[in-house]
C-alpha positions in Angstrom: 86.7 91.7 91.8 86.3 94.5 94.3 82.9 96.1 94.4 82.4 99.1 96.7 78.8 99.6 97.7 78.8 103.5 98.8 76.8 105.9 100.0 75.4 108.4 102.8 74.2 106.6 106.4 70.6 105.3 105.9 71.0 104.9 102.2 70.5 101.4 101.5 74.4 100.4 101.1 73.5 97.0 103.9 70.1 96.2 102.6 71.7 96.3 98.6 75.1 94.2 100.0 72.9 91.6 101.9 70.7 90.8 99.1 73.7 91.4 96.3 75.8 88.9 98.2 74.2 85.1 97.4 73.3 86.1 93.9 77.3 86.8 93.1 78.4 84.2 95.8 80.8 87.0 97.3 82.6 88.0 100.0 81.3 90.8 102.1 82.7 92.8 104.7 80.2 95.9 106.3 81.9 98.4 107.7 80.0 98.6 110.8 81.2 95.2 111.6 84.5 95.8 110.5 84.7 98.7 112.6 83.6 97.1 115.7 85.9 93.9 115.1 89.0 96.5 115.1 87.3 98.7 118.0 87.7 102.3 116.0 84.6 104.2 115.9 86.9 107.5 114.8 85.2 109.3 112.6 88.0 112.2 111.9 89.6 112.3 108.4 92.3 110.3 109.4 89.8 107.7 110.8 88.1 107.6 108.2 91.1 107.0 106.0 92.6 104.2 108.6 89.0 102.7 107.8 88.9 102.9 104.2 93.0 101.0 103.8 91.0 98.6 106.3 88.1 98.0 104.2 91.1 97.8 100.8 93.4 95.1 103.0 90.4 92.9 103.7 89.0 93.0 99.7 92.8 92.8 98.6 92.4 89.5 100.7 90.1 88.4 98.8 90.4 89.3 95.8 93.9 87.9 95.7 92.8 84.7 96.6 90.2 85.0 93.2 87.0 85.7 95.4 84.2 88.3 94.3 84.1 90.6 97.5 81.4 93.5 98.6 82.5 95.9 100.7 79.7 98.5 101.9 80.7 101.5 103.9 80.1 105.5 103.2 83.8 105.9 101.9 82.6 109.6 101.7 85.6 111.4 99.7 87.5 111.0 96.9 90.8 110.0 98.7 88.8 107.5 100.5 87.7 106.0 97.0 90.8 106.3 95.9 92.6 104.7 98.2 90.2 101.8 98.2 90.9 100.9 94.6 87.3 99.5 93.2 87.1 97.3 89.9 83.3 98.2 90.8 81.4 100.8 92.1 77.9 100.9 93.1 76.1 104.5 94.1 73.6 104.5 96.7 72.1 107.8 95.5 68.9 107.0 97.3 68.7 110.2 99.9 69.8 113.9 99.8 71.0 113.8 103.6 72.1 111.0 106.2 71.7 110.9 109.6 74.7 112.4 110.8 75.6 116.0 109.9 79.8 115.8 109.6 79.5 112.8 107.2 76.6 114.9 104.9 79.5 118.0 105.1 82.2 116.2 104.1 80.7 113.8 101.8 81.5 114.5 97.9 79.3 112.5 95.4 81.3 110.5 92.6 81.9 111.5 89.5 82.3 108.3 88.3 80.8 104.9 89.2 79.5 101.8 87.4 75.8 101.4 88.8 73.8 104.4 90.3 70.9 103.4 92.4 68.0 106.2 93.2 65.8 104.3 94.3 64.7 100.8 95.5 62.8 98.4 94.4 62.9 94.2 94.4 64.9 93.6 90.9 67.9 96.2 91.7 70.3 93.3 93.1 69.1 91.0 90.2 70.1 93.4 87.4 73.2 94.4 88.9 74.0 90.5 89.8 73.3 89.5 86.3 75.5 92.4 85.2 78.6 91.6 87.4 78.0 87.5 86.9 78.1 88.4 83.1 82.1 90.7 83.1 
């Protein structure tokens, strides 16, 4: 199972994915880290496309092998979802603006998603563990 945590810069896709993680004994790869490991910090459209098939081949990995795996990063468009592929897709609608102006002008809220989070509190990664431990 492939759950993409997404959302704008500063809104809680880390601090959902780290505390998501041991409850659904997961993979998880964070894009910052993933980004560093390959040593692309391009944030054009087509960077951010090479970073979304990254994120995809490394939960592909996983998943194939019959793992659970998180993958957190902003995966701001449409074609960048898309491309991804998520069985599961968590909405970190927690802020009206991030921290970095081209991502908040390009970024297009989904339509569609399977949890919507608006705001935080200590039982969000409980319910949505219990709900992903229970499909």
């Amino acid at each position: 199972m492939k759950i993409l945590i997404l959302g704008l810069p500063g809104s809680g896709k880390t601090y959902l994915a780290q505390r998501l993680q041991p409850l659904i004994q997961s993979a998880w790869y964070n894009a910052d880290k993933v980004r560093e490991m390959a040593g692309d910090w391009d944030f054009s459209n087509e960077g951010r496309l090479r970073q979304s098939e990254r994120m995809k081949t490394f939960a592909d990995f996983e998943s194939i092998k019959g793992r659970k795996v998180i993958c957190d990063f902003v995966c701001p468009t449409e074609e960048t979802r898309k491309m991804f592929e998520a069985d599961v897709l968590i909405w970190m609608n927690t802020i009206e603006a991030g921290r970095f102006e081209d991502t908040n002008k390009i970024f297009e809220k989904p339509m569609q998603f399977d949890f919507e989070v608006t705001e935080w509190n200590d039982k969000t990664q409980i319910e949505i563990a219990h709900a992903l431990n229970t499909k």
